[in-house]
C-alpha positions as CSV (number, residue, x, y, z in Angstrom):
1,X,0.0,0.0,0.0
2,X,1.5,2.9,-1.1
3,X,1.5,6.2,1.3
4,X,-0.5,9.0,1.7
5,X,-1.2,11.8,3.8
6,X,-3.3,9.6,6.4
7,X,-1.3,6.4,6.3
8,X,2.6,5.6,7.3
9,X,4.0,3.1,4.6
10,X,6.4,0.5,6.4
11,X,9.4,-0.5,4.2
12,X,10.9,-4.3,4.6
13,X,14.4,-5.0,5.0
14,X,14.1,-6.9,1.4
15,X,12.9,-4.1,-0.1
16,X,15.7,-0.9,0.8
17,X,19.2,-1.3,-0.1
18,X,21.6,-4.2,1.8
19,X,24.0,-3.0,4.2
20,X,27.7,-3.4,4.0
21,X,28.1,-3.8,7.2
22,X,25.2,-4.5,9.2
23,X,26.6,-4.5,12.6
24,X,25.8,-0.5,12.4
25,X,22.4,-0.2,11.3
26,X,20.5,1.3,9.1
27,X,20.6,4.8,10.8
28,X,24.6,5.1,10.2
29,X,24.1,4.9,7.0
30,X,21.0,7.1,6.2
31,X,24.1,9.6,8.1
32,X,27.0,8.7,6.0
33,X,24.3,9.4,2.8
34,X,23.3,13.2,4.4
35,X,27.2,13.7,5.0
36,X,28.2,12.8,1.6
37,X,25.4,15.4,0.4
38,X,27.6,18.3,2.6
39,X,28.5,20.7,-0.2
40,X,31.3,22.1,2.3
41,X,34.3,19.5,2.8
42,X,35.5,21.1,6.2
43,X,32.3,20.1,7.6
44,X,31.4,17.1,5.9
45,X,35.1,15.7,7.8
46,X,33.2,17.3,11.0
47,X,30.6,15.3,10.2
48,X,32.4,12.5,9.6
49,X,34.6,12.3,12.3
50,X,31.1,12.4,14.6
51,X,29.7,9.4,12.8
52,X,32.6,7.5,13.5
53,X,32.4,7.9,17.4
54,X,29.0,7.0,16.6
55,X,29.8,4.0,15.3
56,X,32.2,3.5,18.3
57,X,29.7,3.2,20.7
58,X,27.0,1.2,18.2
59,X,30.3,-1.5,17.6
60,X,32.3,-1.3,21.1
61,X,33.8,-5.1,20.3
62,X,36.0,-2.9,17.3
63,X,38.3,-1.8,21.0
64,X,39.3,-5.7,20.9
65,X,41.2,-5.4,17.5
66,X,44.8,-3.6,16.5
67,X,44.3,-0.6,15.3
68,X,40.6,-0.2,15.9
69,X,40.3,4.0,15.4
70,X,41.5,3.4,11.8
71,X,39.8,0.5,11.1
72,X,36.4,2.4,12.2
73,X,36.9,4.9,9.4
74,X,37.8,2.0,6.9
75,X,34.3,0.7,8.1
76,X,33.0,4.7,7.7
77,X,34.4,4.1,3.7
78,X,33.1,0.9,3.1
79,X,29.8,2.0,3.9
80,X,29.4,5.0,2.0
81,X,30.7,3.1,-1.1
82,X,34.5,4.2,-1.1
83,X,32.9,7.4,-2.5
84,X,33.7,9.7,-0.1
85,X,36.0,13.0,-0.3
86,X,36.9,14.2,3.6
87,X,40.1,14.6,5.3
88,X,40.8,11.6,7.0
89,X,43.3,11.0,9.4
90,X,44.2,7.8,7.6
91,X,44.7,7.0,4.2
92,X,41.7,5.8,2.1
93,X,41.5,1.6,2.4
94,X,41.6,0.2,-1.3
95,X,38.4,-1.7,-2.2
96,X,40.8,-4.2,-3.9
97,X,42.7,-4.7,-0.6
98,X,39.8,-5.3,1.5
99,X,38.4,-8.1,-1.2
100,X,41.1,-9.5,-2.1
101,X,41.1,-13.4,-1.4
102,X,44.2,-14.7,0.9
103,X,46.8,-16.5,-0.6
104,X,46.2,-20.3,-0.9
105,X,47.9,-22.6,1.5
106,X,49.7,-25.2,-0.5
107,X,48.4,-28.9,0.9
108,X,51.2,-31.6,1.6
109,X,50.0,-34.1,-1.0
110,X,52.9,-36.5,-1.1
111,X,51.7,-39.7,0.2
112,X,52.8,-41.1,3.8
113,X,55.2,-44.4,3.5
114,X,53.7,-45.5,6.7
115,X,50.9,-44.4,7.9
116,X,50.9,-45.7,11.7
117,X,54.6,-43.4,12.3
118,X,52.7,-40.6,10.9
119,X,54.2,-37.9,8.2
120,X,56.1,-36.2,10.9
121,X,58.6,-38.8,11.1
122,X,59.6,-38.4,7.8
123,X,61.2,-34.9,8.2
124,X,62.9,-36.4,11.6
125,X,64.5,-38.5,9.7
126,X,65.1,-36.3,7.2
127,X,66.9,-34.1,9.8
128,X,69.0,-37.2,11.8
129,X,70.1,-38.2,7.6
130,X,71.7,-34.6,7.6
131,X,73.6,-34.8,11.1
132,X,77.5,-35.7,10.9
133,X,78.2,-39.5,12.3
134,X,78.7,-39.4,15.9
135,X,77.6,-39.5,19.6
136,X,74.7,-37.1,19.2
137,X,73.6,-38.8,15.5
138,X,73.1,-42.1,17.5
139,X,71.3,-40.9,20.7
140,X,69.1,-38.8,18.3
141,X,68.4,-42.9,16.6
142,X,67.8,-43.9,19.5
143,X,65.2,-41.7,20.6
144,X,63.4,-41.9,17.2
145,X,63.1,-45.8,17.6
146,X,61.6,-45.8,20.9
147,X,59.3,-43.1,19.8
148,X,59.0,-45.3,16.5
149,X,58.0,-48.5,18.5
150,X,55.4,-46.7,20.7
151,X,53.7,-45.7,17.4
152,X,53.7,-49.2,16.1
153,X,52.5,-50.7,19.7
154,X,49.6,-47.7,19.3
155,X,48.3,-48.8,16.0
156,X,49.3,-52.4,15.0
157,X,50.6,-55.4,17.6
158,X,51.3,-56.0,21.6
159,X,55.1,-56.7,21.3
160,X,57.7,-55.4,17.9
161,X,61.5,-56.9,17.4
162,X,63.8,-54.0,17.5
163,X,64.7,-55.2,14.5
164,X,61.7,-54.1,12.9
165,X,61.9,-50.8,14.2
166,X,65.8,-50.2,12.9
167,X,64.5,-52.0,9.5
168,X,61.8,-49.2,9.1
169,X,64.3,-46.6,10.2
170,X,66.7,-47.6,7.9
171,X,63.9,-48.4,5.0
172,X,62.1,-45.0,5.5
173,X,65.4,-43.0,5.1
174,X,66.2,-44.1,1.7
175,X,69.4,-45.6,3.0
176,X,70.5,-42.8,4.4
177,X,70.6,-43.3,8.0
178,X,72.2,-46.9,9.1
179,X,71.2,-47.9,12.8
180,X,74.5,-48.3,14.8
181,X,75.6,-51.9,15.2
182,X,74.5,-53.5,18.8
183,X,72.4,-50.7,19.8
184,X,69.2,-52.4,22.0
185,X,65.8,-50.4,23.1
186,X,65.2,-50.6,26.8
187,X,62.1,-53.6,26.9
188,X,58.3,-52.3,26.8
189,X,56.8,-52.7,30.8
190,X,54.1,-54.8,30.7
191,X,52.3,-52.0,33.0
192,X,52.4,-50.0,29.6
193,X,49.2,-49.2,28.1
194,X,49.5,-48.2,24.3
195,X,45.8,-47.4,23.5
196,X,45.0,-45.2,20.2
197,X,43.7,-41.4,20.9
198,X,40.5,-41.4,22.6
199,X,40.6,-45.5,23.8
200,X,41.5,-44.3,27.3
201,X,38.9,-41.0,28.4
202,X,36.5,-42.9,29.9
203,X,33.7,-42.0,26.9
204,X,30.1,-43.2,27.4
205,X,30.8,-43.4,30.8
206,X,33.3,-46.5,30.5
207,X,36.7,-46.7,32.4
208,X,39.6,-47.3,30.5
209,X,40.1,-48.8,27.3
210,X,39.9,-52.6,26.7
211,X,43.5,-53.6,27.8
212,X,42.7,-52.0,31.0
213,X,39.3,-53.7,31.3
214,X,40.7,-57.2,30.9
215,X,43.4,-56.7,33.4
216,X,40.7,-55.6,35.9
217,X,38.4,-58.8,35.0
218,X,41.8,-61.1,36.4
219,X,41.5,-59.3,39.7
């Protein structure tokens, strides 16, 4: 129904322009329009420099962020359309800049040799391939196949041969790093309790994952 002298027509969100940023309403930017239409640019940067104290107090989370005073008349641009001519205390934001779409994060594609160690090892051993020979190349071995053997105890068997772990070492580097001769891993505890992530919380209101369960059924 369209208005008249005796009625009061009521306009719908879906039919008035979208906001560019909504979190300021539809007041700010009925505002921003009457500044723009200041014929005098001294006080249409009065004006503008109210609005954005306005906007202040309409957006008070904008204190959390770096920089917040500037990025309030960045927001004061964007909503009047980057048409605006006032002396800002800033420079101008670039519509270009705000849009633009971040850089893509290139995804590690290559394919994991073994899935149970998980990628990670791969660069360790990378890293131990490129230290000289010596006392600190073997101890950094060392560590890697008792980390190595916890992975394998998490995700496949109850006991692995040391063997199997230098074998894999050996196998996964290329070559390139050779497992001292003689060296031994301390033996697994039988009190050990390699459960996969998530076995062990307690979920669905159950104690302990199923190794732990069995021991308690002996007692």
């Amino acid at each position: 129904m369209e208005a008249n002298e005796h009625t009061i027509k009521l306009y719908y969100n879906t039919e008035v322009e979208k906001l560019s940023m909504p979190e300021y309403g539809r007041n700010v930017l009925h505002m921003v329009e009457q500044m723009k239409a200041i014929e005098d640019k001294t006080k249409r940067s009065e004006q503008a420099a109210a609005i954005v104290k306005v906007m202040e107090r309409l957006n008070p989370q904008v204190h959390q962020q770096d920089n917040y005073v500037q990025k309030l008349w960045d927001h004061l641009y964007m909503i009047a359309g980057y048409d605006l001519d006032i002396d800002s205390p800033y420079p101008a934001p670039v519509p270009e800049n705000i849009y633009s779409k971040p850089e893509t994060i290139p995804l590690n594609t290559k394919p994991i040799k073994a899935r149970h160690y998980g990628r990670n090892i791969e660069s360790i051993i990378d890293l131990i391939a490129s230290e000289p020979e010596g006392e600190v190349k073997t101890a950094m071995i060392h560590s890697l196949a008792v980390y190595m053997r916890q992975q394998y105890l998490i995700w496949n068997k109850d006991t692995v041969a040391d063997s199997t772990i230098f074998q894999d070492i050996e196998r996964l580097s290329g070559g390139r790093v050779t497992v001292p001769e003689g060296m031994q891993l301390a033996k697994v505890s039988q009190d050990m309790n390699y459960s996969r992530p998530g076995m062990n919380l307690g979920f669905n209101g159950k104690n302990g994952g199923g190794r732990n369960r069995k021991k308690n059924k002996k007692r």
